[in-house]
C-alpha positions as CSV (number, residue, x, y, z in Angstrom):
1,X,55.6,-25.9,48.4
2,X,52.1,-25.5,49.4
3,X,51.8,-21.8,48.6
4,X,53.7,-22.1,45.0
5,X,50.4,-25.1,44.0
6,X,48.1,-23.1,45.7
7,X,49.2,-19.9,43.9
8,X,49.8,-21.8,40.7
9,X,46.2,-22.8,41.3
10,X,45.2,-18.9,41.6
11,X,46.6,-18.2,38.3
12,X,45.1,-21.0,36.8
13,X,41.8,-19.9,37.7
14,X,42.1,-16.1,37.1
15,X,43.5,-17.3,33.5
16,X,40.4,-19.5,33.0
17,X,37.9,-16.8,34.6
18,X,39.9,-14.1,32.3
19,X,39.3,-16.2,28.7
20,X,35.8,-17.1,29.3
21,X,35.8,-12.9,30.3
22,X,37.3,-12.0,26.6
23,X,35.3,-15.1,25.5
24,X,32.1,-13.7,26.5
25,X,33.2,-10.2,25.7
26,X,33.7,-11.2,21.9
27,X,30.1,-13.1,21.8
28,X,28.6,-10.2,23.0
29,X,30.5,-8.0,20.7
30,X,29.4,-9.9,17.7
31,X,25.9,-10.0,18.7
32,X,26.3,-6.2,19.3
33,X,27.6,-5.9,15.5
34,X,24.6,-8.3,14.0
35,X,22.0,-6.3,16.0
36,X,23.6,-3.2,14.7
37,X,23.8,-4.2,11.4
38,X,20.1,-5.9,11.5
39,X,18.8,-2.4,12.7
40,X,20.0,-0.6,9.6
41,X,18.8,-3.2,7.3
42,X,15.2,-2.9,9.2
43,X,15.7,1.0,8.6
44,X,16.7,1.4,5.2
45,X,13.8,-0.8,4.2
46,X,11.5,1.7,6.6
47,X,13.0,4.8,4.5
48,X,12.2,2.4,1.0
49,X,8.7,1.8,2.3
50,X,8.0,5.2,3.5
51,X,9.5,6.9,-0.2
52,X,6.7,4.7,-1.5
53,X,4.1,6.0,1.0
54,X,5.1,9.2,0.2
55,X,4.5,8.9,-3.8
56,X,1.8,7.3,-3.1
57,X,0.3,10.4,-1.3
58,X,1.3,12.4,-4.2
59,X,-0.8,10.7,-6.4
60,X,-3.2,10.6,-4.2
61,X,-3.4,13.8,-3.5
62,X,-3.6,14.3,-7.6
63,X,-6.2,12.4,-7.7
64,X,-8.2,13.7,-5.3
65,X,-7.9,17.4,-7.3
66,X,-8.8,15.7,-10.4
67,X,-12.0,14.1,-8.2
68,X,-12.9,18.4,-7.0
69,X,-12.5,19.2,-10.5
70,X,-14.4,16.7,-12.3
71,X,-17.1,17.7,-9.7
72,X,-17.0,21.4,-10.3
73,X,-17.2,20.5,-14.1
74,X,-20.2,18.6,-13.6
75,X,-22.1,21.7,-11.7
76,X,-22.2,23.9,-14.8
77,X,-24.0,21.4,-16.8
78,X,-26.3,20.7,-13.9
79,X,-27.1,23.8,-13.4
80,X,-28.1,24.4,-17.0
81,X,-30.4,21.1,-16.3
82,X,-31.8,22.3,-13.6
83,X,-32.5,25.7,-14.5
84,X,-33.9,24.5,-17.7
85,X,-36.2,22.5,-16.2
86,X,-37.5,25.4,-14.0
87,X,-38.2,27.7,-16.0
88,X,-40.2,24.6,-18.2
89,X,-42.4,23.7,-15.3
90,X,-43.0,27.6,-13.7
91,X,-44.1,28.7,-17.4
92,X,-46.8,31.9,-16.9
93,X,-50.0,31.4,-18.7
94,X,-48.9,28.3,-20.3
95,X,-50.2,24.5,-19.1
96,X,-47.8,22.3,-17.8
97,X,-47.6,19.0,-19.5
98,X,-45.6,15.8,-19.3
99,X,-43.9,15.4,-22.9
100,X,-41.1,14.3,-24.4
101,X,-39.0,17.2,-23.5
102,X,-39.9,17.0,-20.4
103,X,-39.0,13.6,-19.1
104,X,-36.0,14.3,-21.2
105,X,-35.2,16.6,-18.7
106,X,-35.8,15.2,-15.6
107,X,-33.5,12.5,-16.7
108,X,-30.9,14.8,-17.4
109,X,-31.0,16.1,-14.3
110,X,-31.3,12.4,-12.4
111,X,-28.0,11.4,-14.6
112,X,-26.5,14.4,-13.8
113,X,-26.8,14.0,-10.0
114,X,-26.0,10.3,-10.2
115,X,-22.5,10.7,-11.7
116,X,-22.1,13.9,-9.1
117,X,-22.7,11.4,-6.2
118,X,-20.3,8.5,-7.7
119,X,-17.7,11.3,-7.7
120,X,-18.8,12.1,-4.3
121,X,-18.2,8.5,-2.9
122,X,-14.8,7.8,-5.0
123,X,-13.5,11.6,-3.2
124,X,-14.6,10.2,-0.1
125,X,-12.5,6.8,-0.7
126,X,-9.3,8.9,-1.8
127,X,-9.9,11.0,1.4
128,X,-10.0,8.2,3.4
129,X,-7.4,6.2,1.4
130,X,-5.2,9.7,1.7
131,X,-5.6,10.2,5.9
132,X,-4.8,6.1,6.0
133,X,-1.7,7.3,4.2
134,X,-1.0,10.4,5.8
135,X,-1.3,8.2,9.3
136,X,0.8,5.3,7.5
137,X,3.7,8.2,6.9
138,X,3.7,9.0,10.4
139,X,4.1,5.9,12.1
140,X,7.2,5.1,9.7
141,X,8.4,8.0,10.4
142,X,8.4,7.7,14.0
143,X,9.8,4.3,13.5
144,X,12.8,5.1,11.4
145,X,13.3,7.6,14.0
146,X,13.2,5.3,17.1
147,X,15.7,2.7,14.6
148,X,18.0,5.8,14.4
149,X,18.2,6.3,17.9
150,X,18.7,2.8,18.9
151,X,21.6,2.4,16.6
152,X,23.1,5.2,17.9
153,X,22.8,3.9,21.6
154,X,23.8,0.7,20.3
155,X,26.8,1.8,17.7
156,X,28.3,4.8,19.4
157,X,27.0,4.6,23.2
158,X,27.5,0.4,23.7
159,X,30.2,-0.8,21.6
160,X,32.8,2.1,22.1
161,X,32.0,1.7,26.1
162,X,32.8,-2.1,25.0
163,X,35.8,-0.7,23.0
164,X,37.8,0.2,26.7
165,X,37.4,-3.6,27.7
166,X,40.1,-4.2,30.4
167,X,43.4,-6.2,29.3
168,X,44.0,-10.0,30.7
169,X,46.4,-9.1,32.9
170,X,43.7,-6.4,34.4
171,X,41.5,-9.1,34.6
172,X,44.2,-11.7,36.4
173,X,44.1,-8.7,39.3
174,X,47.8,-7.3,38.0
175,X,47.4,-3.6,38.3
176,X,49.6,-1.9,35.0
């Protein structure tokens, strides 16, 4: 009598341990599936963000050609400036003087130069702006790689490890 209630007991217990066992199993199998799933969201948004990166380095890089070009454009006319105003002040024979034309000049050259170095400083920002983006591109990249791998580890190493969860009456001790 004492061994059937002490067996009944025994089962009891390994049917209690073995619920809480599938119990726990299922919570954890859930909260493999919303991790999963919270990965991939986190990753498509990565791939969104870095298509936008990557446009915006397109444009950038557009507009940094326009920036070289509108800088080579401007050193024909500076050029002319300068050369104008050479010849004017190493004249042979002649007396140099401070006119009209002169000034006029100078000016030209001054203007010329200042709009060369604003060009300068905005192809500096774009080069600047373009390596931030260049390094922005990277680390998403490297990101989207990492959320990759972890949702393989987590979707095809964990859960179908999880998949070969033992039966209850594996878990009661009953060898089948």
């Amino acid at each position: 009598m004492a061994s059937i209630q002490l067996r009944t007991l025994i089962d009891n217990v390994l049917n209690d341990t073995s619920r809480d066992m599938v119990e726990q199993c299922d919570v954890v199998d859930t909260a493999f599936a919303k991790r999963v799933e919270e990965l991939e969201d986190a990753k498509a948004k990565m791939e969104e963000n870095l298509k936008k990166v990557c446009d915006d380095i397109s444009r950038q890089e557009g507009n940094i050609a326009d920036l070289k070009k509108a800088i080579r454009d401007k050193e024909d006319p500076m050029k002319v400036a300068q050369t104008r105003l050479y010849n004017r002040e190493s004249r042979p024979g002649v007396e140099l003087c401070r006119d009209e034309v002169q000034k006029k000049l100078i000016d030209e050259v001054a203007e010329i130069q200042k709009s060369i170095d604003a060009l300068m400083a905005q192809l500096q920002d774009a080069e600047a702006s373009l390596k931030q983006l260049q390094d922005d591109r990277m680390t998403l990249e490297k990101e989207i790689s990492i959320k990759k791998n972890s949702i393989f580890i987590d979707k095809n190493k964990c859960m179908t490890h999880r998949t070969r969860y033992p039966t209850t009456m594996k878990l009661q001790g009953y060898n089948q």
